[in-house]
N, C-alpha and C positions, 0 to 999 in steps of 0.2 A: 504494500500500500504506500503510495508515494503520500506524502503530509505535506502541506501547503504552509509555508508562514504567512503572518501577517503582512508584513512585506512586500515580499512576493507577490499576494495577489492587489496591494495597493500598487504598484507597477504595473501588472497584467489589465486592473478592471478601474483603477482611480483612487479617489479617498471611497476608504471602507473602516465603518466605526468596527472598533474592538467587538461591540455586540453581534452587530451584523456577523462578525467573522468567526464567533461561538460559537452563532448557529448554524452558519454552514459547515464549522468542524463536527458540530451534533446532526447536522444531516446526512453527511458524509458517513458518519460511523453508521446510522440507523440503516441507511443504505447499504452498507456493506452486508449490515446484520443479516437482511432482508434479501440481498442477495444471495447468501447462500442457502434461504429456503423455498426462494422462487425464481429465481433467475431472471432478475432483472436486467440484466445485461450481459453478456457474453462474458466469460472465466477471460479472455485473452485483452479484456480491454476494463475488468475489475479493478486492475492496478492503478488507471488513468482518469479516475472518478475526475479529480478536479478539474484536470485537460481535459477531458471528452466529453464531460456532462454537466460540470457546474458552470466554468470560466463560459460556454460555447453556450 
């Protein structure tokens, strides 16, 4: 699972408050959870949650 900083996605997307950036880290996990019991998204691109699905 690649983790995203804070940082990092304030360069990738703008200013992003610390809150905001909570809940994407709480989404991020919930998603993962949920992905291994329905398959949310393909096993080959699970690693690239923030590139592939949140940032896009």
């Amino acid at each position: 699972m690649n983790s995203m900083s804070l940082e990092s996605l304030q360069d990738a997307a703008g200013p992003v408050s610390r809150e905001t950036f909570d809940r994407l880290v709480a989404f991020e996990q919930m998603f993962q959870k949920w992905n291994r019991s329905i398959n949310l998204v393909a096993q080959s691109t699970s690693g690239d949650v923030w590139q592939r699905h949140i940032l896009d």
